[in-house]
RONUVO-38251 format. One record per residue (C-alpha): x, y, z; residue in three letters. Coordinates in steps of 0.02 Angstrom, whole numbers, plus 50000, padded with zeros to 5 digits. Each point is the difference from the previous one (the first is absolute). Layout:
<dokols>
XYZALA
...
</dokols>
This chain:
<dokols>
495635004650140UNK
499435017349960UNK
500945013750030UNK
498925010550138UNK
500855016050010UNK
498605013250023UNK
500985011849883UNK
501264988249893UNK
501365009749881UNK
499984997849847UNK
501704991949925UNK
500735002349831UNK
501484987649994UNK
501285004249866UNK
500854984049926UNK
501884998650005UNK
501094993150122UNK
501395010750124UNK
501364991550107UNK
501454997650046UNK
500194981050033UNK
500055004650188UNK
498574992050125UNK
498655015049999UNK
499034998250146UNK
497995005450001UNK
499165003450170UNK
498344999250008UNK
498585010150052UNK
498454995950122UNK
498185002049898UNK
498544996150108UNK
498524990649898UNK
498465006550042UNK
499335005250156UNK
500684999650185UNK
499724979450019UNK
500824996549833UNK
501624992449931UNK
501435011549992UNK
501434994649865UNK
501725003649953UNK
500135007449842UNK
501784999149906UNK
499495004549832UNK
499725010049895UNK
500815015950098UNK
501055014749948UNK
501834990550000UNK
499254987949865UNK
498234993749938UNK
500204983449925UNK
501164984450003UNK
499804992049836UNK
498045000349979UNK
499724999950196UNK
499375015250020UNK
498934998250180UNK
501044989050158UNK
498875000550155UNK
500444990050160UNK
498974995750142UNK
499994991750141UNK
500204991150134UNK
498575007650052UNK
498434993650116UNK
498474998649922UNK
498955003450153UNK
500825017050034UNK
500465009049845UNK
500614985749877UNK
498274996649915UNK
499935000649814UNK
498325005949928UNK
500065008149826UNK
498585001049917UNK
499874998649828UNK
500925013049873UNK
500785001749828UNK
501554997149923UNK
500855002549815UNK
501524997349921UNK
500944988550140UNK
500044985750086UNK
499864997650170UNK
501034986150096UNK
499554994950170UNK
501434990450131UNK
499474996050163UNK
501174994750137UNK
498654996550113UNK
498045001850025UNK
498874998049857UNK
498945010149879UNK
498454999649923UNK
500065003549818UNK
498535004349882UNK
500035009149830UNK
498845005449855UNK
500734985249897UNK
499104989750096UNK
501484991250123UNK
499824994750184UNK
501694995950089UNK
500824997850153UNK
501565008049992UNK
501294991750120UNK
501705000650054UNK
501254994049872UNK
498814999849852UNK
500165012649849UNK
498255010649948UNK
500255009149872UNK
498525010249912UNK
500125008649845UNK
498835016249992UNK
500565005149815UNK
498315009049900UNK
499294998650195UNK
499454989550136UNK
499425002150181UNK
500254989650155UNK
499934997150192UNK
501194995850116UNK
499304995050186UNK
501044990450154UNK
499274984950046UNK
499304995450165UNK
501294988050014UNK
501275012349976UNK
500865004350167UNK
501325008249920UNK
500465008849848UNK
501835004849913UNK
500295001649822UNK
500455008949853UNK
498945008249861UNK
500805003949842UNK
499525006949814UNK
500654995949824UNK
499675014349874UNK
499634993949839UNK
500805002049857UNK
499205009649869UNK
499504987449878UNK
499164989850149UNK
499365012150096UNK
498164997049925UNK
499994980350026UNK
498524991550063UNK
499794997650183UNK
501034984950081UNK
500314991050145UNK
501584989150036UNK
500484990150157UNK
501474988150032UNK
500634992650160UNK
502035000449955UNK
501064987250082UNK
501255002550106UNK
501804995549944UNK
501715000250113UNK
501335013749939UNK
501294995250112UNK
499895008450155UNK
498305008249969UNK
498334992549915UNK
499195009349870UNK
497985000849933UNK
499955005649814UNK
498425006849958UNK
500385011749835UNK
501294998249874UNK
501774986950007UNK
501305000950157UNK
501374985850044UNK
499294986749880UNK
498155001650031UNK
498755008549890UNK
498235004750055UNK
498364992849882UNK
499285018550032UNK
500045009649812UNK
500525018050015UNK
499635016249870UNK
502025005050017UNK
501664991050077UNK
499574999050183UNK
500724992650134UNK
499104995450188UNK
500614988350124UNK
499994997550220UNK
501834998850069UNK
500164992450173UNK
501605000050053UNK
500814990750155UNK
500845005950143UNK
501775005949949UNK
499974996449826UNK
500495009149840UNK
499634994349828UNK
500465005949820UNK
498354997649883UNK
500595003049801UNK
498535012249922UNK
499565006349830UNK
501185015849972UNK
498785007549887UNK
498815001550145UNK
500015012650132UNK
499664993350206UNK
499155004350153UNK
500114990350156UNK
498805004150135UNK
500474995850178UNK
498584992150091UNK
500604988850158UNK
501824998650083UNK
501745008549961UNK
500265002649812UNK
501635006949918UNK
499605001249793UNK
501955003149923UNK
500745006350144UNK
498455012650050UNK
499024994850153UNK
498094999949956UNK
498575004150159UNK
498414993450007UNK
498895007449821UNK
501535007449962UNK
500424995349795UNK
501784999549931UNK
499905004749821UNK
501394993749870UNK
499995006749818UNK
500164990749856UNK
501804992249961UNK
500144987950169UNK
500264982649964UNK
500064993550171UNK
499105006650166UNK
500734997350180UNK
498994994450131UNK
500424998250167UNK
499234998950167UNK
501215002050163UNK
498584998850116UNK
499264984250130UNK
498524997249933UNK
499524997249819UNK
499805014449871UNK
498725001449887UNK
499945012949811UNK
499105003349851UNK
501144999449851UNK
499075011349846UNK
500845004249844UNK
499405001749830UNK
500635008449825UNK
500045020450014UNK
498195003149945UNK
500275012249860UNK
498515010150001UNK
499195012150089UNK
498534997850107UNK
498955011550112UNK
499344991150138UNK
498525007350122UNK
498794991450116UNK
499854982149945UNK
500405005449823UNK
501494999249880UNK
499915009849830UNK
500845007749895UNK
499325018950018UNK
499295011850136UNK
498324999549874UNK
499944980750012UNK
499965000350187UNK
498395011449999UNK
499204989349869UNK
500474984450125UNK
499245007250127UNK
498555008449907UNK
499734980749936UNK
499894992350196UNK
499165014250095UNK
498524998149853UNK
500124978850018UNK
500394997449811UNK
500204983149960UNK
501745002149944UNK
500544993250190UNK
498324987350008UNK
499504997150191UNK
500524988650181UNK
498724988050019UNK
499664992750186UNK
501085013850092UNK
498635005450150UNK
501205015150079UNK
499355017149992UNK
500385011049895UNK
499584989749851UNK
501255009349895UNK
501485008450065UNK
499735018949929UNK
501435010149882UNK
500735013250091UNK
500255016549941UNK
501375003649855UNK
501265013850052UNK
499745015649953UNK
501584999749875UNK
500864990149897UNK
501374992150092UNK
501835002149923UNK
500934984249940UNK
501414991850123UNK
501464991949984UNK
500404984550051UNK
501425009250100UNK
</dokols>
């Protein structure tokens, strides 16, 4: 998905880690995509309180939304460097094209995870069948020794296994026995949580890592800390178990992201990360002109062709903390 903010900040994100070991809860903000009929989303990161959670740097959620009112995914295609971009649905599906020459489906359940790196362009388009769409998008920055990799596409259909109480979907990394196929460029961790109705579980995680949870369905408590709907609890590095619990009726369902504190800085802007404010304007300078380095969507019949750059600020944007 491309981020469609008609004037996008730029974001320099400091490395380091700050916390406490308490449950630091993220709200997220409303960002319409596009014009008065598109998609709006809830974006929880990157914001002022903190801009990445290991090398997640971008958590988007969406949905449930109608397609035939103001649900309706149409992106045409535009760039991206230096990330990866991982697609969940929990409902609907997507058309995906991109300048590496893929064609997929992407559908509830199923992992799709694209690697821009040097560059690469795609698509993303609701299908007709597609009544109904509700999902998250999320980014991986790259580390620096990766961040120029060839173009890639990965996709894996993870299946599900029983936690005791809940059931969980492991798409990126290792949780309660189960390991996900996927390669990744640093330590990263993705997986789907459903939890039954009043039911708390204890997962063990990697205490080198620091969590997110993002609350998408149901009553979720994280540790103690109830969790709304987009809202993320964060959890610094040094937990080695995470409390789930869901008092509610009806089943809950989370996103569990963690990942090693990604110790370098990156300045994110548009559908870019870099490294520099100078970068980004080369980025851009490189789409707006169509240089090869991000290739081009075949069989995408939208209009426009391209999604245009917006303008870069006026200013260089001053570096934030993750607190």
């Amino acid at each position: 998905m491309s981020n469609l903010e008609t004037a996008p900040a730029e974001v320099t994100c400091p490395s380091g880690v700050a916390g406490s070991g308490e449950v630091e809860v993220l709200s997220a903000r409303e960002v319409p995509l596009g014009g008065p009929r598109a998609m709006a989303v809830l974006r929880t990161l990157p914001q002022r309180k903190r801009s990445l959670i290991g090398a997640w740097c971008f958590v988007d959620h969406f949905g449930p939304t109608a397609v035939d009112r103001a649900g309706a995914m149409d992106v045409p295609p535009h760039p991206h460097t230096g990330l990866q971009t991982a697609t969940w649905l929990f409902a609907g599906e997507v058309e995906h094209r991109d300048s590496l020459g893929t064609h997929a489906i992407v559908r509830p359940g199923r992992l799709n995870l694209m690697t821009g790196g040097h560059g690469i362009c795609h698509s993303e388009v609701s299908t007709a069948g597609a009544t109904t769409l509700h999902g998250v998008q999320l980014w991986i920055a790259l580390p620096d020794a990766h961040r120029h990799t060839a173009r890639d596409f990965q996709h894996h259909t993870p299946a599900p296994i029983d936690i005791g109480g809940a059931t969980a979907r492991v798409f990126l990394g290792s949780l309660a026995g189960e390991t996900s196929p996927v390669p990744t460029f640093s330590p990263l961790l993705g997986a789907e949580i459903v939890l039954e109705a009043h039911t708390s579980i204890t997962l063990a995680v990697d205490p080198a890592f620091e969590h997110g949870v993002l609350a998408d369905t149901g009553t979720v408590v994280l540790g103690g800390t109830g969790l709304d709907r987009a809202e993320l609890g964060y959890l610094a590095p040094g937990t080695a178990t995470l409390e789930l619990a869901n008092p509610g009726d009806q089943p809950a369902r989370v996103l569990l992201l963690g990942g090693a504190p990604f110790d370098e800085d990156i300045v994110m802007w548009w559908n870019f990360v870099g490294r520099s404010h100078d970068e980004i304007v080369a980025f851009r300078e490189a789409w707006q002109s169509e240089s090869e380095q991000f290739g081009r969507v075949d069989g995408y019949t939208g209009t426009p062709q391209r999604l245009p750059a917006p303008s870069l600020p006026n200013a260089r944007i001053n570096p934030r903390s993750r607190r």
